[in-house]
N, C-alpha and C positions, 0 to 999 in steps of 0.2 A: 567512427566506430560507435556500438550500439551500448548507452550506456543504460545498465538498470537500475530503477529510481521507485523507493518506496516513499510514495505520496501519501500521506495519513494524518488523522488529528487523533489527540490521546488527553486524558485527563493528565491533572498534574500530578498525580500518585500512577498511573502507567498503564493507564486500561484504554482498548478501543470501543469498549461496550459493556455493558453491566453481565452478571450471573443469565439474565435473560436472552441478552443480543441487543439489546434497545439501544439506542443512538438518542435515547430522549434529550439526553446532558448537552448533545452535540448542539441540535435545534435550536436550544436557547439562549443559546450565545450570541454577540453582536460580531460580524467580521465583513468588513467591506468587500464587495465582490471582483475592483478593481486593485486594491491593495498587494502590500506585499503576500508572495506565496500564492496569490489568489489560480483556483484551477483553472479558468479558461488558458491561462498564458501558460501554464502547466503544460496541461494537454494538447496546445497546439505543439507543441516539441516531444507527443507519444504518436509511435505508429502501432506498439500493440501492447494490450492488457494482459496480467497473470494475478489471477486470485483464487482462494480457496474454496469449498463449494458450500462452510457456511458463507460468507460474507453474499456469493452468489444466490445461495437461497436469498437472504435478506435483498438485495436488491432487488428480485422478482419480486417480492412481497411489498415491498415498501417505496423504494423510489426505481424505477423502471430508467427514468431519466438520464442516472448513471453508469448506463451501461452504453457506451458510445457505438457510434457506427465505427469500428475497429477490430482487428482480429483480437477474439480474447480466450483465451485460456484458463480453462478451470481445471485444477487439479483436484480430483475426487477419487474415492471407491462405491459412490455412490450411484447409482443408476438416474442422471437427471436428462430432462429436455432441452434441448438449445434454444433460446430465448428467440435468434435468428439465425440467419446464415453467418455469421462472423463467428459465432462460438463457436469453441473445440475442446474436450475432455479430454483430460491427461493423466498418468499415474506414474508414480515411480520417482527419481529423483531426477531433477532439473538437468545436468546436463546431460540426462538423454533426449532431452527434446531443445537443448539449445540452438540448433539450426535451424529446424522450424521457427521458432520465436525469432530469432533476428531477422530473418528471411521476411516473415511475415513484417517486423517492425521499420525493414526499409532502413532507410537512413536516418530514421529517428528512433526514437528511446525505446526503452519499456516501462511501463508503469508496473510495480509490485504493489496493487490495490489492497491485500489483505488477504488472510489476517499476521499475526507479529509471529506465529509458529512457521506460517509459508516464505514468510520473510528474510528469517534466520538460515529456513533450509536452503533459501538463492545465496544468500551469504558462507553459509558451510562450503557451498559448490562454489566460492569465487564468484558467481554472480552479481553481488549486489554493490555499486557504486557508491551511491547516497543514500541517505534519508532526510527526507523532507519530513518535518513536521510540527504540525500546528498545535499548541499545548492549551490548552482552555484551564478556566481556574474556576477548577470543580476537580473534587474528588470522589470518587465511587468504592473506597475500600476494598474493592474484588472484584471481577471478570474478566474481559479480556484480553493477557495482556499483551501491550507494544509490541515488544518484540519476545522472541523466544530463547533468547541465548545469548552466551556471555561473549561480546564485542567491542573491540574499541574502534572508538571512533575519534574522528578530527572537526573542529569545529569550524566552519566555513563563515559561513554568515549567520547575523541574527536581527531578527523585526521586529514592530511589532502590526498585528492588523487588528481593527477591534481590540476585543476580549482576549487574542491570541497572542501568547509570543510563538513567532515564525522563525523557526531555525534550522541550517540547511549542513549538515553534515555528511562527509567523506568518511566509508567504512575502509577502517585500516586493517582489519583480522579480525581473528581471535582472538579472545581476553588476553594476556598474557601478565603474569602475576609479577610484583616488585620481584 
């Protein structure tokens, strides 16, 4: 069964990127690349990507490299180009394109790339299984944050890689108050 998996690193106060989009914070961090959490062993258990169309500008822009030979999905109302033939342009909410996406993901995962607002909405829809993610210890006071809405979650496993602590969380719902 196709599980969907938000793979991310976030500051220790809850941001994936400053007021600008910069990932400066991210770079400077020390994390092993075979360690725990590390993405290649990630993404060899994704068959397709879903991200939002900033996180997608930013990767055109900035690291190219990230955007794997895999079907991927941008959810936009923006008018953008497809980087290559794998990309697809989506709107509206997630389970109207949940067959495509499985379809597309085979028998392995989905990666939920970004950002914490497109993340929540897979979780609204029942979509989102886990969250993966790597916490770096920096804080940036404001930008952009984790996730978008109030969830609980179960706490699976915890690491550390580097600079990171890696921890690997089961979304259990919606908040639900004492």
């Amino acid at each position: 069964m196709t599980r969907y998996r938000y793979y991310t690193a976030t500051t220790l106060d809850g941001f994936l990127a400053d007021d600008a989009d910069s990932l400066a914070w991210l770079f400077k961090q020390h994390i092993d690349d075979d360690g725990p959490g590390n993405a290649t062993q990630f993404i060899a258990g994704v068959g397709a990507q879903v991200m939002g169309a900033t996180t997608y500008a930013w990767i055109l822009e900035h690291e190219r490299a990230w955007l794997p030979e895999m079907p991927t999905f941008v959810f936009t109302h923006r008018e953008l180009e497809p980087a290559n033939e794998h990309v697809s342009f989506l709107t509206g909410d997630p389970t109207r394109h949940r067959t495509a996406i499985e379809s597309a993901a085979g028998d392995r995962d989905v990666w939920i790339m970004g950002g914490g607002d497109l993340a929540a909405e897979f979780a609204r829809a029942g979509m989102l299984d886990e969250v993966l993610v790597s916490i770096a210890p920096v804080t940036l006071g404001a930008g952009r944050p984790l996730f978008g809405g109030a969830f609980d979650l179960a706490l699976q496993e915890c690491d550390r890689n580097g600079d990171f602590v890696v921890a690997r969380y089961d979304v259990v719902g919606p908040l639900k108050n004492p």
